[in-house]
ZADO-1210 file (C-alpha; in nm, 4 decimals, padded with zeros to 6 digits):
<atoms>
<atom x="-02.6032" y="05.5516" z="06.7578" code="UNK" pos="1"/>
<atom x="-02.4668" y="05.6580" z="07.1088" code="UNK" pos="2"/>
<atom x="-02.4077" y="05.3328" z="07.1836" code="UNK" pos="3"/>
<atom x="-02.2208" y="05.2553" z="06.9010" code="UNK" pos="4"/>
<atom x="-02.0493" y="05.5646" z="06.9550" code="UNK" pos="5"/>
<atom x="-01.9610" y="05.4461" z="07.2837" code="UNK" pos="6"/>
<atom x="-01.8792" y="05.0442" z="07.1916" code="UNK" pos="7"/>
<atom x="-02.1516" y="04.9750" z="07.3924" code="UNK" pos="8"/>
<atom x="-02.2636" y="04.5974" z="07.2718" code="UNK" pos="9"/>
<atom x="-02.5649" y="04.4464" z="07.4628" code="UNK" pos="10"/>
<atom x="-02.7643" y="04.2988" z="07.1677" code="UNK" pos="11"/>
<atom x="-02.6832" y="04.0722" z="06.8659" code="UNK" pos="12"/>
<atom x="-02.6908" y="04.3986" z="06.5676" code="UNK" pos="13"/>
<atom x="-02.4485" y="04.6253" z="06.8630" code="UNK" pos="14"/>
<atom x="-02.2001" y="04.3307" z="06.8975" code="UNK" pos="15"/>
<atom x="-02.2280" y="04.2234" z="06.5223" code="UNK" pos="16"/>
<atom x="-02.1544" y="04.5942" z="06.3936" code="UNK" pos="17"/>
<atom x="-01.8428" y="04.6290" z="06.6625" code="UNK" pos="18"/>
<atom x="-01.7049" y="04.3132" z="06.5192" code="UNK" pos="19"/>
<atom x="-01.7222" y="04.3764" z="06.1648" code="UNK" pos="20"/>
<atom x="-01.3941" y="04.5854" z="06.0323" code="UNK" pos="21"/>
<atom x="-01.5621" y="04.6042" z="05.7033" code="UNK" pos="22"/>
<atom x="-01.7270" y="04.9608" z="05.6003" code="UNK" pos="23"/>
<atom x="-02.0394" y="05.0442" z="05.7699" code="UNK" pos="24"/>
<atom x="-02.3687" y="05.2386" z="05.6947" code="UNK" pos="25"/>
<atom x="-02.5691" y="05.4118" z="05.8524" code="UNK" pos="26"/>
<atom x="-02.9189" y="05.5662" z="05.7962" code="UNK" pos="27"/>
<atom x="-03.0623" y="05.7721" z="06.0813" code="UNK" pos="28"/>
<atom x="-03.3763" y="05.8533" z="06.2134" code="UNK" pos="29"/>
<atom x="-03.4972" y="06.0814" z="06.4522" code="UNK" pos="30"/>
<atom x="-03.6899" y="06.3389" z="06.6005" code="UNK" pos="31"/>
<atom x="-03.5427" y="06.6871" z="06.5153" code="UNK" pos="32"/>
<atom x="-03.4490" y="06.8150" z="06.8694" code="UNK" pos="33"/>
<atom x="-03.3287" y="06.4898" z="06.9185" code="UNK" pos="34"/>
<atom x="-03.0783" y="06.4908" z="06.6445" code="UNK" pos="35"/>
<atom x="-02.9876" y="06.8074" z="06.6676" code="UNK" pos="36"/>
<atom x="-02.9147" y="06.7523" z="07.0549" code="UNK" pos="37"/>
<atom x="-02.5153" y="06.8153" z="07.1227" code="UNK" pos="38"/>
<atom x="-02.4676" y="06.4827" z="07.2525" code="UNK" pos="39"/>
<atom x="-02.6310" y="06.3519" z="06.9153" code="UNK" pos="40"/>
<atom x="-02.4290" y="06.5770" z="06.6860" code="UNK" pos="41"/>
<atom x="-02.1023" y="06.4471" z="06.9146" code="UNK" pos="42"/>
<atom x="-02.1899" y="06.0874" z="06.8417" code="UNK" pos="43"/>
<atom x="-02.1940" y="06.1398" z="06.4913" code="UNK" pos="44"/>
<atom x="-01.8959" y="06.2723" z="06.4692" code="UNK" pos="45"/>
<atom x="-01.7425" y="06.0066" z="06.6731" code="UNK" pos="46"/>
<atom x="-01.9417" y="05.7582" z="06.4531" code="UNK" pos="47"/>
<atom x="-01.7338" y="05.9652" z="06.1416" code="UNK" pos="48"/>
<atom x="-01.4300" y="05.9541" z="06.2808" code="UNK" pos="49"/>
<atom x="-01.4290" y="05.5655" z="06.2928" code="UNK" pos="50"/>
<atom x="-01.5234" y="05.5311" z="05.9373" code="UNK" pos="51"/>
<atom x="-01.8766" y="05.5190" z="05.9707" code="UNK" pos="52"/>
<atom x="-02.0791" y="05.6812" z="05.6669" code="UNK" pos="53"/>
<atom x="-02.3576" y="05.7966" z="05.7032" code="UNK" pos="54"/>
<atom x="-02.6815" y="05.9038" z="05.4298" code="UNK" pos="55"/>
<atom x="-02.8057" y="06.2185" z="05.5465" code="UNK" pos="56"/>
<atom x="-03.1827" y="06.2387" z="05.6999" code="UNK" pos="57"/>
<atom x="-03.4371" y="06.4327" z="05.5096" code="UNK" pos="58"/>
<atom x="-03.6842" y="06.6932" z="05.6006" code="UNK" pos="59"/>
<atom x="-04.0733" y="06.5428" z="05.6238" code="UNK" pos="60"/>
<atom x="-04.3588" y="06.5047" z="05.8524" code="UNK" pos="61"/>
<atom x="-04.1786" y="06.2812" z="06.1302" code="UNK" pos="62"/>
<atom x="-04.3597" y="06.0667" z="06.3255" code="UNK" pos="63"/>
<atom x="-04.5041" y="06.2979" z="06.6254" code="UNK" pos="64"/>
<atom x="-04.6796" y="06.5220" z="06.3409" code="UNK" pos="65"/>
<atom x="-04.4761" y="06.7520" z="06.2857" code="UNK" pos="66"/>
<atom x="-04.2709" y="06.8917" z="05.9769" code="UNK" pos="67"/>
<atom x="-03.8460" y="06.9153" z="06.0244" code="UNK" pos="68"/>
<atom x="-03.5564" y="06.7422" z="05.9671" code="UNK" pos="69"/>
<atom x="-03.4794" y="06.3534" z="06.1103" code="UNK" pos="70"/>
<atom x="-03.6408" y="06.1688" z="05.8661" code="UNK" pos="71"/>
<atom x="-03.4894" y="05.8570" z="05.7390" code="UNK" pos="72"/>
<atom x="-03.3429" y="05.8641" z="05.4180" code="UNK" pos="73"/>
<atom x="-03.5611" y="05.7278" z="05.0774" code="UNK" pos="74"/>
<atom x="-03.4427" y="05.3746" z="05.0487" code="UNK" pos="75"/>
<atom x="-03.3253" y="05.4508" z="04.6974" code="UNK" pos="76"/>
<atom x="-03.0571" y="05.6918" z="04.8190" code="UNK" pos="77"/>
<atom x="-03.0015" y="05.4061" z="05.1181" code="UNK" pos="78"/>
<atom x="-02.9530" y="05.1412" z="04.7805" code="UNK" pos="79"/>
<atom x="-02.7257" y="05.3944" z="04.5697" code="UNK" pos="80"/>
<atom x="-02.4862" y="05.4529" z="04.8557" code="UNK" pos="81"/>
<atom x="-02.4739" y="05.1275" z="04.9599" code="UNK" pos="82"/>
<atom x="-02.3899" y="04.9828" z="04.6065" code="UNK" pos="83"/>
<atom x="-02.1022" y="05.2779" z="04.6188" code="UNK" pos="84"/>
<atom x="-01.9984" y="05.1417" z="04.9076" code="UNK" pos="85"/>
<atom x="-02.0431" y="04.7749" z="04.7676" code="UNK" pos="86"/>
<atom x="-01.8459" y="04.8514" z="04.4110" code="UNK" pos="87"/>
<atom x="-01.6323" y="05.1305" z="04.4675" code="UNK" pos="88"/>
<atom x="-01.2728" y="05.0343" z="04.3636" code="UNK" pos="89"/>
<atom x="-00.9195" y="05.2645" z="04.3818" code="UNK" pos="90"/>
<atom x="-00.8914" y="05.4145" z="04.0520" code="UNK" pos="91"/>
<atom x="-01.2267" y="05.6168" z="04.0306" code="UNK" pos="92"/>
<atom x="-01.2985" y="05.6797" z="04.3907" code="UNK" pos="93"/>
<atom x="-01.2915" y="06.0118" z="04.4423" code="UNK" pos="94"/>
<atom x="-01.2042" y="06.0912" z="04.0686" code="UNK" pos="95"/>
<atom x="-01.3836" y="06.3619" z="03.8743" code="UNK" pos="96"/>
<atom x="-01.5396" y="06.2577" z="03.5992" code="UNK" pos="97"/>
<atom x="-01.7517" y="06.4980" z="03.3587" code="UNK" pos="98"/>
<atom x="-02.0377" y="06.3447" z="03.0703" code="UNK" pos="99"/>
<atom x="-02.2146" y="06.4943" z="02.8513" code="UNK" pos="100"/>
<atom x="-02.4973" y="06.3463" z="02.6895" code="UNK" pos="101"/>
<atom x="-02.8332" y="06.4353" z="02.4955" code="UNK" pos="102"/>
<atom x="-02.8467" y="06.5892" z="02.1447" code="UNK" pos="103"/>
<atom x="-02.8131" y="06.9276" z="02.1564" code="UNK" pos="104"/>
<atom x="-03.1125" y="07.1360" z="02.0853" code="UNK" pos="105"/>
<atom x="-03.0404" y="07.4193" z="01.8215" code="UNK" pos="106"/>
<atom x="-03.3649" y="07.6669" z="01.7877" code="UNK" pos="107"/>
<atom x="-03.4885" y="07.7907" z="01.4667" code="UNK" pos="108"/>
<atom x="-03.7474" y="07.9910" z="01.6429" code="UNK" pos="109"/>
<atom x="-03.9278" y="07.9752" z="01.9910" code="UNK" pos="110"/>
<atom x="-04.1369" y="07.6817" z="01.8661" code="UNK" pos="111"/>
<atom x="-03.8750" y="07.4702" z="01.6052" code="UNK" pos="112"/>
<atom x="-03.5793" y="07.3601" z="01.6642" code="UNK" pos="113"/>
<atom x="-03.3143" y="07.1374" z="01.5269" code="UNK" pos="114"/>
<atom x="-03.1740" y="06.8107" z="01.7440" code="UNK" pos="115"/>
<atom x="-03.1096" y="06.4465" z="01.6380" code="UNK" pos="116"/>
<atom x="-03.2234" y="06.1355" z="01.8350" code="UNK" pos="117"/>
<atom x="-03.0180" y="06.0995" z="02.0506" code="UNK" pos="118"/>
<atom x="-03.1714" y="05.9685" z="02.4360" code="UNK" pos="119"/>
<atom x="-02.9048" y="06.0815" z="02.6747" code="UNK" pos="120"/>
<atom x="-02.9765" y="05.7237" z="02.8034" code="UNK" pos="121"/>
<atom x="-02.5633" y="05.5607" z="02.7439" code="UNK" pos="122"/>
<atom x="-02.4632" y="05.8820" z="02.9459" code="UNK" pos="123"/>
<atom x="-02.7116" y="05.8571" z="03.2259" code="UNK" pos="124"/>
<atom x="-02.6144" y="05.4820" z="03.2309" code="UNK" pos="125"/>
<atom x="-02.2315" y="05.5947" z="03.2306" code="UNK" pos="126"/>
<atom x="-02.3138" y="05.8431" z="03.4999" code="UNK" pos="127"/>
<atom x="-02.4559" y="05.5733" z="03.7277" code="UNK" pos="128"/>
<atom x="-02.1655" y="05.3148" z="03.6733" code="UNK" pos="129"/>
<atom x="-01.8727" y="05.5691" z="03.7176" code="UNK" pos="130"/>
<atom x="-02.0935" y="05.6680" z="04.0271" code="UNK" pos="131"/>
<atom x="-02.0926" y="05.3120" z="04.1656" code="UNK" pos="132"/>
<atom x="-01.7340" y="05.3052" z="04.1104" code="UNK" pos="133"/>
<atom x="-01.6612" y="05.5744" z="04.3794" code="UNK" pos="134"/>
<atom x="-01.6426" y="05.8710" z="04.1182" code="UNK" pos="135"/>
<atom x="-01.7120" y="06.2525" z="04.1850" code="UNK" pos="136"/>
<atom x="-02.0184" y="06.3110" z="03.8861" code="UNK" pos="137"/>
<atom x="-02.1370" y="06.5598" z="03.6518" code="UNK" pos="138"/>
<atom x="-02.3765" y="06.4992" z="03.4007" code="UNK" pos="139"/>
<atom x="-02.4782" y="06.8092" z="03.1830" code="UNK" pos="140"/>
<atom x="-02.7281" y="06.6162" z="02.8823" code="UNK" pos="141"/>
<atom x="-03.0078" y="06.7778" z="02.7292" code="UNK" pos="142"/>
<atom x="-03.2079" y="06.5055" z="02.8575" code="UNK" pos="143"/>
<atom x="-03.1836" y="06.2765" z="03.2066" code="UNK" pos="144"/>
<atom x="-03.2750" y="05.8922" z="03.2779" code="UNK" pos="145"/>
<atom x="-03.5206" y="05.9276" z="03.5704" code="UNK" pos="146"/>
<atom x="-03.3826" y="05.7637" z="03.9196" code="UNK" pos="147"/>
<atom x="-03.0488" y="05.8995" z="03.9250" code="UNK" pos="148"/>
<atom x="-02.8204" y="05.9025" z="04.2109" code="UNK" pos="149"/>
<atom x="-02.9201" y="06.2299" z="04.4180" code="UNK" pos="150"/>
<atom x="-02.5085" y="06.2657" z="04.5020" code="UNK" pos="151"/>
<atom x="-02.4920" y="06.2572" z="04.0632" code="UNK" pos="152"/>
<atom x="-02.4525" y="06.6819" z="03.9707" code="UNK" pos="153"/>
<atom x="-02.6911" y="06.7318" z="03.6698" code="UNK" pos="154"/>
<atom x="-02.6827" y="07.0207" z="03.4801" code="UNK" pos="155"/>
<atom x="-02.9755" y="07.0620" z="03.1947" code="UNK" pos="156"/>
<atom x="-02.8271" y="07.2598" z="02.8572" code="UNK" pos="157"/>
<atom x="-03.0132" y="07.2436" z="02.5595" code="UNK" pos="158"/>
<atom x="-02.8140" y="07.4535" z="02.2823" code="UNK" pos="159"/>
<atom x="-02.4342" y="07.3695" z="02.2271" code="UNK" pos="160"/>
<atom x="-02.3640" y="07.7243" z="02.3787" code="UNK" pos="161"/>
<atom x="-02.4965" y="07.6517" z="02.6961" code="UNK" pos="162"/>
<atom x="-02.2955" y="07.2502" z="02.6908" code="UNK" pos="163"/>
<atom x="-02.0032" y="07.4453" z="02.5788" code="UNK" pos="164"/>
<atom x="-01.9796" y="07.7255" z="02.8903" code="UNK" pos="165"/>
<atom x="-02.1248" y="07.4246" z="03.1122" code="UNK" pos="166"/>
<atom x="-01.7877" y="07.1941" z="03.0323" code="UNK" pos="167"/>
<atom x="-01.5642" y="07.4472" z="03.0259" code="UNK" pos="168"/>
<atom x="-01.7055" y="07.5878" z="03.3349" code="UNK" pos="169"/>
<atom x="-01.7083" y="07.1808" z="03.4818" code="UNK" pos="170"/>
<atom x="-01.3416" y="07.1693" z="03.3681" code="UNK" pos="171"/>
<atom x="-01.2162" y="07.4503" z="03.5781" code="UNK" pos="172"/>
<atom x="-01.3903" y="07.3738" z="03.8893" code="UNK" pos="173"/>
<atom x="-01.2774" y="07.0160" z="03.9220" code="UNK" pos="174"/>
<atom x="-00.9147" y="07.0874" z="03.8031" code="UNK" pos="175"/>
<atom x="-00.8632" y="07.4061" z="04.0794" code="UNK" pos="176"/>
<atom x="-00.9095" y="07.1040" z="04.3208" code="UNK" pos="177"/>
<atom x="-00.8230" y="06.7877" z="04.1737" code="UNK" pos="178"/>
<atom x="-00.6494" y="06.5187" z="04.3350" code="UNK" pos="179"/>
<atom x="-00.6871" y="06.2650" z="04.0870" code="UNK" pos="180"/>
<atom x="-00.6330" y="06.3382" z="03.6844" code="UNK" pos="181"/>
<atom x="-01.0311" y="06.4030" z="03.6071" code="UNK" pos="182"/>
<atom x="-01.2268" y="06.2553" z="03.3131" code="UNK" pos="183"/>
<atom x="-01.4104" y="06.4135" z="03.0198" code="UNK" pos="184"/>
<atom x="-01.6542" y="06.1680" z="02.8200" code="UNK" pos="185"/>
<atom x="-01.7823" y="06.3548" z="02.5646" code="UNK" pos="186"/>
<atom x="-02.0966" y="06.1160" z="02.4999" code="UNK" pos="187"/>
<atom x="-02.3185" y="06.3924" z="02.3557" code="UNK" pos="188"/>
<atom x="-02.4519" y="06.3784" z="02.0014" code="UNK" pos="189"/>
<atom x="-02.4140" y="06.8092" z="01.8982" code="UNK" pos="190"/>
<atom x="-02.5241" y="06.9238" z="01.5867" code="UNK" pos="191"/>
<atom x="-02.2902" y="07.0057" z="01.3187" code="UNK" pos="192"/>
<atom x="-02.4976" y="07.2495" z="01.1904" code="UNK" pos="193"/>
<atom x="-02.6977" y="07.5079" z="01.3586" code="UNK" pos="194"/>
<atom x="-02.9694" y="07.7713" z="01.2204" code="UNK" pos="195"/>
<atom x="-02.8163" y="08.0531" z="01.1269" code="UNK" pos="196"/>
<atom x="-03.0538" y="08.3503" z="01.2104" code="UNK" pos="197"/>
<atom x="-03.2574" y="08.2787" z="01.5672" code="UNK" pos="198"/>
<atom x="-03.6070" y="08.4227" z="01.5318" code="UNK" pos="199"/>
<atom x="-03.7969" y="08.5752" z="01.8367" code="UNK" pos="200"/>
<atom x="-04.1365" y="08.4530" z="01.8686" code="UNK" pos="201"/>
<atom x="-04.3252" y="08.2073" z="01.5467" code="UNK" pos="202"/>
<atom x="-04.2320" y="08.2775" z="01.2153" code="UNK" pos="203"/>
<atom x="-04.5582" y="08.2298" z="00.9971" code="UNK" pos="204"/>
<atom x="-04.6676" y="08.0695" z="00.6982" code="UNK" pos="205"/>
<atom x="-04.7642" y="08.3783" z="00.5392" code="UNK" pos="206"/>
<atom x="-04.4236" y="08.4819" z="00.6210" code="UNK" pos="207"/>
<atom x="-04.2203" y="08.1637" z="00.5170" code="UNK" pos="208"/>
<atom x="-04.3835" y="08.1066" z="00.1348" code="UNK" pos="209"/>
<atom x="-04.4474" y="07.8098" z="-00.0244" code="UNK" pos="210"/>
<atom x="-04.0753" y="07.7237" z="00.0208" code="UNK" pos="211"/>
<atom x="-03.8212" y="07.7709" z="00.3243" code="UNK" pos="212"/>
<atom x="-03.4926" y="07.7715" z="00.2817" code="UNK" pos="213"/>
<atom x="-03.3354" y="07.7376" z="00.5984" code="UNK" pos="214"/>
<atom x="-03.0288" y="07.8906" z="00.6115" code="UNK" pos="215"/>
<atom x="-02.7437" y="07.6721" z="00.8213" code="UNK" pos="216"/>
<atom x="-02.4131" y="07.7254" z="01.0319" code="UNK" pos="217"/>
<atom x="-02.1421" y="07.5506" z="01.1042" code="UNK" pos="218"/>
<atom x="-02.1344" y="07.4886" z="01.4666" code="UNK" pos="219"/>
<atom x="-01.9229" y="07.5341" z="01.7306" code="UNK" pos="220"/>
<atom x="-01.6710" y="07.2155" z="01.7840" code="UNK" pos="221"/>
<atom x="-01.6961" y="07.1501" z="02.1979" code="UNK" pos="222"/>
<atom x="-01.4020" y="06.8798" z="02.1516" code="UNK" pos="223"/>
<atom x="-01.2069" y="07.1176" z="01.9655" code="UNK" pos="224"/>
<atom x="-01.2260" y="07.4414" z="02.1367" code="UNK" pos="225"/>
<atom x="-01.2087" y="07.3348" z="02.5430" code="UNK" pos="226"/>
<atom x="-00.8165" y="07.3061" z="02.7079" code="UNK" pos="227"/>
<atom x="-00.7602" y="06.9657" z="02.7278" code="UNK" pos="228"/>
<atom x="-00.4553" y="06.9862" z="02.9965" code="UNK" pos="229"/>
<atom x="-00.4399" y="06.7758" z="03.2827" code="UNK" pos="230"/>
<atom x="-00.7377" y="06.5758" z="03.1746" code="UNK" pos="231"/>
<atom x="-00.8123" y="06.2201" z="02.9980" code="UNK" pos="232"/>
<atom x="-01.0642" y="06.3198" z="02.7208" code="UNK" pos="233"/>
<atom x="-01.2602" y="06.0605" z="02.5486" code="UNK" pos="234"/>
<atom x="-01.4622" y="06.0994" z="02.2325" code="UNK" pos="235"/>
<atom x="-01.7871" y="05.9465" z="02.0822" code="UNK" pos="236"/>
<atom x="-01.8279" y="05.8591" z="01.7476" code="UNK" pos="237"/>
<atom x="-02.1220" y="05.6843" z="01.5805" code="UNK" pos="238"/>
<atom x="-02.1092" y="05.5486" z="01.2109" code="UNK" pos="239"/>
<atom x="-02.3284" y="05.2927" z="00.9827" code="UNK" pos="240"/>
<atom x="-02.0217" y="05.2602" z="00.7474" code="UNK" pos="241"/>
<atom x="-01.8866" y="04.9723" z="00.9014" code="UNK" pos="242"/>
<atom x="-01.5526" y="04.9893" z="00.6964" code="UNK" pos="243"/>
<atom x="-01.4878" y="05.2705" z="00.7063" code="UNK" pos="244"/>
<atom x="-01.5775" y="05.3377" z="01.0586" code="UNK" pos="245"/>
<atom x="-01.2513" y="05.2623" z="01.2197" code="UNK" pos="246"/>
<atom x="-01.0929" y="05.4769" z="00.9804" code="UNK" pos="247"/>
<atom x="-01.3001" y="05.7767" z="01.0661" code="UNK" pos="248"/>
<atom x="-01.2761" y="05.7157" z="01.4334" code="UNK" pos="249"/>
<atom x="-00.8592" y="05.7038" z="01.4091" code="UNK" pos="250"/>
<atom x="-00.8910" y="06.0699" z="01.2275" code="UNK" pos="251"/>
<atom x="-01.1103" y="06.1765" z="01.5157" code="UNK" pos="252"/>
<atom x="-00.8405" y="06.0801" z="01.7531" code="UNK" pos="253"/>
<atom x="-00.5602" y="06.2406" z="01.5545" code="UNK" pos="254"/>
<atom x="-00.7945" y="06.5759" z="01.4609" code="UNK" pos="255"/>
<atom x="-00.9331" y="06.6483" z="01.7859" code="UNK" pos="256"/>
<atom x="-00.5853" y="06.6055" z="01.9859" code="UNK" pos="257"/>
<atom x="-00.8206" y="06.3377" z="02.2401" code="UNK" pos="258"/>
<atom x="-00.7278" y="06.0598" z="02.4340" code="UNK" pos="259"/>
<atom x="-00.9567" y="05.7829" z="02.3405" code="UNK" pos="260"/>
<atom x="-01.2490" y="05.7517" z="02.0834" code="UNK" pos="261"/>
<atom x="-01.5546" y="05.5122" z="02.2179" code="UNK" pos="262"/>
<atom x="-01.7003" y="05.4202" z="01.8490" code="UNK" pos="263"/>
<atom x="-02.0509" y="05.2990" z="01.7802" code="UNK" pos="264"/>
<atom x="-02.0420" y="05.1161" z="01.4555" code="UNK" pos="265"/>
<atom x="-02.3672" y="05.0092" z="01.3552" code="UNK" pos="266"/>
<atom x="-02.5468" y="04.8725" z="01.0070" code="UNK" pos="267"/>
<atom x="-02.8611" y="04.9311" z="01.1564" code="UNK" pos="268"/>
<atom x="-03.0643" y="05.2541" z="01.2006" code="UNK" pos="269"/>
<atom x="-02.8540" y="05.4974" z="01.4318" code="UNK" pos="270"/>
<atom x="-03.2343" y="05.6332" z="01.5039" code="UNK" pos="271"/>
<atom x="-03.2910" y="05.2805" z="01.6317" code="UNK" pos="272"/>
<atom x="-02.9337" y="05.2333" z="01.7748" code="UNK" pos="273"/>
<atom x="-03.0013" y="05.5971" z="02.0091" code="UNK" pos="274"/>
<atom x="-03.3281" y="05.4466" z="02.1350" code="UNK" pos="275"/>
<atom x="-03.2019" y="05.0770" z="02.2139" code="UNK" pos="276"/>
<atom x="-03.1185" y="05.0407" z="02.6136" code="UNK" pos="277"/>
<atom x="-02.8451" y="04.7695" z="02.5548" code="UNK" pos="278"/>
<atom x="-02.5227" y="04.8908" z="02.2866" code="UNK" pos="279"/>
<atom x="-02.1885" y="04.7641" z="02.2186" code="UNK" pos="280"/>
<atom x="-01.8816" y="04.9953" z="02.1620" code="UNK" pos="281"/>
<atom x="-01.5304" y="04.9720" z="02.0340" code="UNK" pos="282"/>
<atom x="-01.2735" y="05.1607" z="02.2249" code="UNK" pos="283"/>
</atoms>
């Protein structure tokens, strides 16, 4: 690094990197009095200042035995930020862009619960891809694809409460700094309905009867109830009605006051379609 820093070029890589005007990576490693050495900490800032980027070292057992920072990065954060750097175009770079995903998790009790079967997989997948594209991420899902991005902000929720407060909490932050009009993608699959007395602890058998009659909710609309100013909303709708589907999805466009609708129209089993790792959608 200092001699890069310095346009020193005495071997092949040196000469090859001082060359190139394309963007560069870098992925340190050193001892931890090394790096943190002023002359170090200079060079990278030099190394910054001509466009350099750089994925941050990690603290490990280094090679002298001891524990502290200077480790080289996991070569899956070295791959992630290299196919950034690879795919990234003008539009999403640097763009905020929120997803939810997951089916929400409504309790009945501390053991039951309603949800759906929804995967959280599309939005993990959407997370990634908007991601590559150079995009500033949050993904708040009841449920996360392993392998994610470590520069990807994931926020765990499980009842729509909790996804509601997270998005409109998401919404605020990004828009107080915004440079570039954010994105919503509202790719989670909430419950319409929602129990509507939350027991503490089990409820029993010898409590319930022979019969339950559990008594439902209507649940909070997120799409409906967050401020939609100043930024692109998109809506997901799934339906096994293929005629009518396009129908329903135009009304959710109209009712909801959104931007786009992504529709999932599908004659097979939506349990099936939420589980399948390759789907096709209709904007």
């Amino acid at each position: 690094m200092a001699k890069l820093a310095h346009g020193i070029a005495d071997t092949m890589l040196l000469q090859c990197a001082l060359a190139y005007s394309g963007q560069k990576i870098l992925a340190p490693s050193a001892n931890t009095n090394m790096l943190d050495n002023p002359i170090t900490q200079e060079n990278l800032k030099i190394l910054q200042n001509a466009h350099y980027t750089f994925v941050d070292t990690q603290i490990k057992e280094l090679a002298c035995k001891t524990i502290g920072d200077g480790a080289m990065a996991e070569p899956i954060n070295i791959f992630w930020t290299t196919t950034q750097a690879l795919l990234k175009d003008e539009f999403w770079s640097d763009r905020s862009v929120i997803i939810t995903g997951g089916g929400t998790v409504e309790k009945i009790d501390d053991v039951r619960f309603i949800s759906n079967f929804s995967s959280g997989k599309m939005a993990s997948a959407m997370a990634v891809a908007l991601y590559c594209k150079g995009a500033n991420v949050a993904l708040i899902s009841t449920k996360f694809d392993t392998g994610l991005p470590a520069h990807i902000k994931t926020i765990e929720v499980q009842e729509t409460e909790e996804m509601y407060v997270s998005v409109v909490n998401s919404i605020d932050l990004i828009k107080a700094k915004v440079k570039k009009q954010p994105f919503l993608f509202m790719a989670a699959a909430v419950s319409d309905y929602i129990p509507a007395n939350k027991k503490n602890g089990k409820l029993k058998k010898d409590t319930i009867g022979e019969n339950w009659e559990l008594k439902l909710t209507k649940n909070r609309d997120i799409l409906a109830s967050i401020n939609k100013e100043n930024i692109t909303v998109v809506g997901f709708k799934a339906e096994m009605d293929i005629k009518s589907a396009k129908e329903n999805a135009t009304k959710m466009l109209k009712n909801k006051n959104i931007d786009a609708v992504c529709l999932n129209a599908s004659a097979q089993k939506l349990e099936i379609a939420f589980k399948i790792l390759e789907n096709a959608k209709s904007v």
